[in-house]
C-alpha positions as a printed NumPy array, in Angstrom:
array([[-52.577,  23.592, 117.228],
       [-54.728,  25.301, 114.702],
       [-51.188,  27.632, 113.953],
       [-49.262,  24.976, 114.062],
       [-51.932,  23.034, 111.326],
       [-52.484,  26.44 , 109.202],
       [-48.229,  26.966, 108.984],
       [-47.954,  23.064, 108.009],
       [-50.623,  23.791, 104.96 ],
       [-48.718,  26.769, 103.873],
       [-45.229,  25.525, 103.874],
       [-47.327,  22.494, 101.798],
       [-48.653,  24.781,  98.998],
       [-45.752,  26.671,  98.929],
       [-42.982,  23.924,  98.373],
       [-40.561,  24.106,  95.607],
       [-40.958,  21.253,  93.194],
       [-37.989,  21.298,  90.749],
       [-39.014,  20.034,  87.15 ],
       [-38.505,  21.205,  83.579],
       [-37.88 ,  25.413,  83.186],
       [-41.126,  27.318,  82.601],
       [-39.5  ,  28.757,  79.578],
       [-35.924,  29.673,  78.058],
       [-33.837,  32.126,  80.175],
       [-33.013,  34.861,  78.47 ],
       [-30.758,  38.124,  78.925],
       [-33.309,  40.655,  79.832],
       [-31.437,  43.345,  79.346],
       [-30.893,  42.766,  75.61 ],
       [-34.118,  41.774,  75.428],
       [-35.841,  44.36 ,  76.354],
       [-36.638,  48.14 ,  74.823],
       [-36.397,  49.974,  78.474],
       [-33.866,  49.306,  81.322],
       [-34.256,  46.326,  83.097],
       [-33.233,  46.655,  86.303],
       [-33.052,  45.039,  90.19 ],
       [-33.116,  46.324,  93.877],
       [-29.242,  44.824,  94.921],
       [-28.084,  43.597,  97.768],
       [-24.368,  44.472,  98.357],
       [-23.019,  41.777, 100.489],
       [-25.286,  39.391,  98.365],
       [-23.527,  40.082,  95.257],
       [-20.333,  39.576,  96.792],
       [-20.893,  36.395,  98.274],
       [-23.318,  34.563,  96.826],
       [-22.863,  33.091,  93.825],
       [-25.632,  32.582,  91.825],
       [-27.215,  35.808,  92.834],
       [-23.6  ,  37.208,  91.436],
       [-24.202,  35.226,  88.218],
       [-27.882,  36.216,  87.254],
       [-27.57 ,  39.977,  88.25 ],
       [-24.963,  41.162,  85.31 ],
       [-26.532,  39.085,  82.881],
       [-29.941,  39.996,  83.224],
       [-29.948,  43.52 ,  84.403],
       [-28.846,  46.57 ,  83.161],
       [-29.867,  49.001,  85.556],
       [-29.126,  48.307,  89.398],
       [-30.833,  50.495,  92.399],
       [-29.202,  49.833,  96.086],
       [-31.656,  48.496,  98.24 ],
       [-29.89 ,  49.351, 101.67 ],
       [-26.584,  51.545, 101.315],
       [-27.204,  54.761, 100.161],
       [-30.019,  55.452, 102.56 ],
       [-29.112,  57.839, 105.339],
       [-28.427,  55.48 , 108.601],
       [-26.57 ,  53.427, 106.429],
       [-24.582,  56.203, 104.415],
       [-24.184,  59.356, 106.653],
       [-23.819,  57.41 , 110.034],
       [-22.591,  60.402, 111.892],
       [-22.666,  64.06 , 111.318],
       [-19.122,  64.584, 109.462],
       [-18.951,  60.954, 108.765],
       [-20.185,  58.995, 105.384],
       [-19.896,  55.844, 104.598],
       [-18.922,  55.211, 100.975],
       [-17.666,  52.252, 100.697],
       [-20.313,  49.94 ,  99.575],
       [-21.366,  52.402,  97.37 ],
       [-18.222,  52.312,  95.512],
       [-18.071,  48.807,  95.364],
       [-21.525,  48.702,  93.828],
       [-20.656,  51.498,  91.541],
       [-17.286,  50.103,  89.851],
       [-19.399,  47.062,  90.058],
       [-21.648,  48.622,  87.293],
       [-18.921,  50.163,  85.42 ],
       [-17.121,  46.782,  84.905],
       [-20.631,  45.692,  83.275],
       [-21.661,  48.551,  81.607],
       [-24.617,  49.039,  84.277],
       [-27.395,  51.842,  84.72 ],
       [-26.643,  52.992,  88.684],
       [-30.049,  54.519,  90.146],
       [-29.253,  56.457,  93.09 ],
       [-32.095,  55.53 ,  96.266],
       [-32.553,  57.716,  98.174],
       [-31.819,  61.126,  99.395],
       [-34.59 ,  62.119, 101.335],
       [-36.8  ,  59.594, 102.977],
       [-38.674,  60.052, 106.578],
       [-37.348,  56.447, 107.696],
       [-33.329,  54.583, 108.034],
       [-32.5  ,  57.612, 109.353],
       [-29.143,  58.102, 111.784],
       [-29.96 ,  58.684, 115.059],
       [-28.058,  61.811, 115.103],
       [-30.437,  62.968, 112.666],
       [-33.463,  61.788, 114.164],
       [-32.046,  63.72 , 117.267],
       [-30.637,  67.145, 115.704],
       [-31.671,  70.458, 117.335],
       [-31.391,  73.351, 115.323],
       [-33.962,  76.012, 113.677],
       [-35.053,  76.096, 110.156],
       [-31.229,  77.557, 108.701],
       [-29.47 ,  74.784, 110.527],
       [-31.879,  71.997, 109.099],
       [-32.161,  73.578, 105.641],
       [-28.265,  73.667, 105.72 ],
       [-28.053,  69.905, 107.055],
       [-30.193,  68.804, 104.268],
       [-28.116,  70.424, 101.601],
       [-24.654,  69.306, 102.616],
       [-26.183,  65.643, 103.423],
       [-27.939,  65.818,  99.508],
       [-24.729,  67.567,  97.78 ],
       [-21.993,  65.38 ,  99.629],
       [-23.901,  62.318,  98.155],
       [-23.706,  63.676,  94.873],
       [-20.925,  64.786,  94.228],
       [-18.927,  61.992,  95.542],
       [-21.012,  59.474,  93.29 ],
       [-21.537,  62.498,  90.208],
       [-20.144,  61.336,  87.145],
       [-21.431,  57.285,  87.278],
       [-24.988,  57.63 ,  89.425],
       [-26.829,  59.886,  87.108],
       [-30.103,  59.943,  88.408],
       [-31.813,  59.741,  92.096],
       [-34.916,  59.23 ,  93.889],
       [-34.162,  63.032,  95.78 ],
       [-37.447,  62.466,  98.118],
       [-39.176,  59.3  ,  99.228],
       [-42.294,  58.309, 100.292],
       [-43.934,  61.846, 101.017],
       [-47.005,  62.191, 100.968],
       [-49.972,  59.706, 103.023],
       [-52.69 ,  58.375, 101.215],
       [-55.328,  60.942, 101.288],
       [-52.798,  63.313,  99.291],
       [-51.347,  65.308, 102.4  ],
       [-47.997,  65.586, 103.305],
       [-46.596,  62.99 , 105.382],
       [-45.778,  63.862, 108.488],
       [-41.817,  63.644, 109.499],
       [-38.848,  65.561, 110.5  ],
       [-38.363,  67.436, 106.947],
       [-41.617,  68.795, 107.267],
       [-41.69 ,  69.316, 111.13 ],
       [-38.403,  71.218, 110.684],
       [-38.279,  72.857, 107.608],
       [-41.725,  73.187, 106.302],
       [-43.433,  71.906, 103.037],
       [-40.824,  73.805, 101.209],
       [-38.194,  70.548, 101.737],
       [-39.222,  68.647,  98.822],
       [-38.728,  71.506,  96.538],
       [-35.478,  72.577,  98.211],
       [-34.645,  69.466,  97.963],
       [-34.605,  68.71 ,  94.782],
       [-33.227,  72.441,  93.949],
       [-30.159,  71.381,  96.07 ],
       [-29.808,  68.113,  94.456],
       [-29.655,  70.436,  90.744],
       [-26.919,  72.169,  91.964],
       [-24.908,  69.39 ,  93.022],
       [-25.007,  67.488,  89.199],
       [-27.622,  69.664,  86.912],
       [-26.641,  67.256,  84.593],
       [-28.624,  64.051,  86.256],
       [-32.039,  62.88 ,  86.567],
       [-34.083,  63.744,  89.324],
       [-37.233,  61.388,  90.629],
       [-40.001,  61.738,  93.483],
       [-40.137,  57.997,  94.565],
       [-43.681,  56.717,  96.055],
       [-45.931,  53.888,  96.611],
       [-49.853,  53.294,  95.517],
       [-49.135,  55.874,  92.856],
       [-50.352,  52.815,  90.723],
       [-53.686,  53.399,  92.068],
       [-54.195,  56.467,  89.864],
       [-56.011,  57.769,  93.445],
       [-56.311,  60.488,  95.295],
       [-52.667,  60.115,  96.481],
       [-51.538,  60.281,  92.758],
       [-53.584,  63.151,  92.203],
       [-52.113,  65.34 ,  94.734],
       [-48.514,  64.25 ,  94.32 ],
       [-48.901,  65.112,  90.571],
       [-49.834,  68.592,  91.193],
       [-47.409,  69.164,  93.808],
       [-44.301,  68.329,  91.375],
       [-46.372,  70.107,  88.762],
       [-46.512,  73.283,  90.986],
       [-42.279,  72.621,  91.407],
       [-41.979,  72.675,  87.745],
       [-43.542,  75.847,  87.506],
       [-40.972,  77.64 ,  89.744],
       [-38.499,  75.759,  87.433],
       [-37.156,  73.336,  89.939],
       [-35.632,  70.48 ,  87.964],
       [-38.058,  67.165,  88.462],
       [-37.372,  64.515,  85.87 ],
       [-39.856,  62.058,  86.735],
       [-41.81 ,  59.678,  88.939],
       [-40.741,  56.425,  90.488],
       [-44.22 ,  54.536,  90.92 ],
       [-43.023,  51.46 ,  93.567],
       [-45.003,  49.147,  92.349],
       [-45.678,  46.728,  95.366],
       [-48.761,  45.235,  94.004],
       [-50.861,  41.92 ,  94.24 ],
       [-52.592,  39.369,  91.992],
       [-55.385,  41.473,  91.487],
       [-54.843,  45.018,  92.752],
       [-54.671,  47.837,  91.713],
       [-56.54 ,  47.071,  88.346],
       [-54.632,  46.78 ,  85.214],
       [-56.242,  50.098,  83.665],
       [-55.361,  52.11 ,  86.738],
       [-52.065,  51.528,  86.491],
       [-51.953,  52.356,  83.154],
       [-53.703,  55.04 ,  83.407],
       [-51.579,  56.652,  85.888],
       [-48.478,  55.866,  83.713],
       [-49.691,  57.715,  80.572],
       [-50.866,  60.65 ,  82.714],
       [-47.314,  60.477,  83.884],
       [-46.6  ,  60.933,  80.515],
       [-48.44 ,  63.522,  79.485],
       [-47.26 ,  66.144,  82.234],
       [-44.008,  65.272,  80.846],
       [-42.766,  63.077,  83.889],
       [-40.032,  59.722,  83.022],
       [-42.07 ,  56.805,  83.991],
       [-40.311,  54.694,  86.406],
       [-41.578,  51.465,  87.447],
       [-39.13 ,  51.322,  90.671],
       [-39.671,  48.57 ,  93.355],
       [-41.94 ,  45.762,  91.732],
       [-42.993,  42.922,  92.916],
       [-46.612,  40.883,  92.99 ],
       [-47.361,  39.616,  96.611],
       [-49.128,  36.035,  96.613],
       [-51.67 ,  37.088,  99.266],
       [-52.619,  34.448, 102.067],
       [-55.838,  33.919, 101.759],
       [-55.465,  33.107,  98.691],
       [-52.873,  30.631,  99.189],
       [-55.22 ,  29.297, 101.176],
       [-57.575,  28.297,  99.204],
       [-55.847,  27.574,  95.314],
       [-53.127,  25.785,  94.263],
       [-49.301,  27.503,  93.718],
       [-49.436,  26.761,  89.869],
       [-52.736,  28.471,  89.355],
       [-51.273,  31.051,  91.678],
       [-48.126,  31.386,  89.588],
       [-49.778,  31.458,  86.398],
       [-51.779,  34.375,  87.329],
       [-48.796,  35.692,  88.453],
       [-47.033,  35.148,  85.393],
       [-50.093,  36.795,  83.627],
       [-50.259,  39.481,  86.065],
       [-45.995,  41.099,  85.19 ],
       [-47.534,  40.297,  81.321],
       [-50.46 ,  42.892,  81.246],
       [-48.156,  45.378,  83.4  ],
       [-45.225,  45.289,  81.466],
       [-47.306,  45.702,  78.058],
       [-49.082,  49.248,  79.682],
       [-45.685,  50.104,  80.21 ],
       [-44.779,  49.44 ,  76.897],
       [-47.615,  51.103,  75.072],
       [-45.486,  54.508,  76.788],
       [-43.556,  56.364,  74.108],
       [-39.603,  55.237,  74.243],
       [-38.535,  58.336,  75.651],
       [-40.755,  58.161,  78.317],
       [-39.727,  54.916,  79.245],
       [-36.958,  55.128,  81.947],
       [-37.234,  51.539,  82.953],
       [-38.922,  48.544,  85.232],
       [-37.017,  47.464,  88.298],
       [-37.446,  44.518,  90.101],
       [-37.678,  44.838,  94.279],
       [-34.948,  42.102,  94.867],
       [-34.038,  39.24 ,  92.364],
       [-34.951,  36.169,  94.022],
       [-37.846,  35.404,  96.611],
       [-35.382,  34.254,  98.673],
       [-34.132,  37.861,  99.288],
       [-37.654,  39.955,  99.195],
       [-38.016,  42.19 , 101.53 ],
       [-41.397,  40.493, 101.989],
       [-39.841,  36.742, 103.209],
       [-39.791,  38.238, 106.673],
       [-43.645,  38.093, 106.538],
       [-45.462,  34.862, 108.16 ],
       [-46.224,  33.623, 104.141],
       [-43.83 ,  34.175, 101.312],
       [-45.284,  36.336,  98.946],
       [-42.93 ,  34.61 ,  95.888],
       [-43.088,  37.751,  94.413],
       [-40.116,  38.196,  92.324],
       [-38.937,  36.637,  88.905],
       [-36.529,  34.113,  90.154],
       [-37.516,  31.183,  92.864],
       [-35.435,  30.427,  96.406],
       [-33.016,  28.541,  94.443],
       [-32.658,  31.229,  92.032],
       [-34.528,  29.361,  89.297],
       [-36.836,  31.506,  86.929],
       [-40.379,  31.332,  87.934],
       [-43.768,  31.689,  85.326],
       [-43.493,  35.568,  86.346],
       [-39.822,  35.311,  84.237],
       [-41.951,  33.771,  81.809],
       [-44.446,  36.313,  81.637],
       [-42.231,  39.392,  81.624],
       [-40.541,  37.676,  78.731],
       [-43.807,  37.354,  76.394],
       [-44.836,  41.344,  77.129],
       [-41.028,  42.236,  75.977],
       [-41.739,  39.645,  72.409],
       [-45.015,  40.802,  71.608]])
């Protein structure tokens, strides 16, 4: 009963009133002085409507949420899967559309015949490169940049734990990214993690590990900080900080998978406008740290979904509304708020 009594109070706070626009809708991507881009959902974009009308208007850079990660793309040893992908890329060349290739390497979607290889350290260095190079050069020419490794270090700054490593050694990230030069030495090249925003001990480490790569002169472009953040953490001036550090090693600052959760206790226990306003006031104050970046530096802010109603966070027991657009695809305060940043 008390469930049943807690769910009924959260569906209650959480119910969509409909009433006047927060503010004007704009097109973001003209709008803005940095890419403006959105986590996409193929089959979403081809049959859904109103997603399919708000995602060429407002963004200009796109990154696959699902297809191009390894279960999905490379579902069998001599067998890819392209053909989502190429949807989704003469997608963005019809509107004139920044592709952002995600991701080569990651410890998780991976095919089971992956998960399951047995070979020694040759064998998996040589599955990693034709898996990496394939990619690329079937998408080289319109995707001209990639998250190359995911997610790969833990919190306390060590290397994560997973098949790369257990197989091939620390030295996968950096042959990683050396195979992904080879393929296109033309494109952009990204280590892709989350809590980087901290400015912790996990940015720390990761910092000096792609400086050390640099040093060998393996090409690494930049950093893709995720972004997954919440009303009030990580503080504004860590993620800033960790942005202009960024900066200063000479790392493109990539704001890759944001979103603010709406945590539940705090649903709990203040209303959804107050929560949305600090919401709105929340994308504000990150999106002007970005800005204060130098231009070139500035590679762009993506958005982890476009609507709450396909977050990867609705599958959790409270939405987390974390995204500029509402359910019914209507722009929320956080629009709002992302909108004042880009005028002032």
């Amino acid at each position: 009963m008390q469930k049943l009594f807690l769910f009924a109070l959260l569906l209650f706070a959480f119910s969509f009133k409909p009433g006047e626009p927060p503010c004007e809708e704009i097109r973001l991507r003209d709008k803005a002085l940095f890419p403006v881009g959105a986590a996409v959902n193929t089959d979403k974009l081809k049959n859904e409507e109103n997603y399919w009308k708000i995602v060429p208007v407002q963004f200009n850079s796109l990154t696959p949420e699902r297809i191009m990660k390894p279960a999905y793309l490379h579902p069998q040893k001599d067998k890819y899967n392209f053909f989502e992908t190429d949807h989704l890329m003469d997608f963005c060349k019809q509107f004139k559309i920044r592709l952002h290739g995600h991701t080569l390497i990651w410890h998780k979607s991976l095919p089971e015949w992956m998960e399951t290889f047995k070979g020694n350290k040759t064998e998996w260095e040589a599955l990693m490169k034709e898996h990496i190079q394939t990619i690329i050069h079937h998408c080289k020419g319109t995707i001209k940049s990639w998250d190359v490794v995911n997610e790969a270090f833990n919190d306390d700054g060590t290397l994560r734990k997973n098949i790369w490593l257990k197989n091939i050694g620390e030295s996968y990230i950096e042959k990683a990214f050396l195979y992904a030069s080879e393929a296109d030495s033309t494109a952009k090249f990204f280590y892709n993690d989350y809590s980087l925003e901290k400015h912790g001990e996990k940015f720390g480490a990761v910092i000096a590990f792609l400086k050390g790569l640099k040093a060998k002169g393996i090409k690494v472009d930049g950093v893709g900080m995720q972004m997954h953040v919440a009303l009030d953490y990580p503080v504004i001036t860590d993620i800033d900080a960790a942005a202009m550090h960024l900066q200063e090693e000479g790392f493109l600052v990539h704001y890759s998978e944001v979103d603010i959760s709406i945590r539940a206790g705090q649903s709990i226990f203040a209303k959804r406008s107050n929560l949305l306003a600090l919401q709105k006031q929340r994308i504000k104050a990150i999106t002007s740290g970005f800005m204060k970046l130098k231009q070139a530096y500035r590679f762009g802010i993506t958005f982890w979904g476009v609507s709450d109603n396909d977050s990867w966070l609705t599958e959790e027991s409270l939405r987390a509304m974390p995204l500029l657009y509402d359910a019914s695809y209507k722009i929320k305060p956080m629009y709002c708020g992302f909108v004042e940043a880009l005028e002032n």
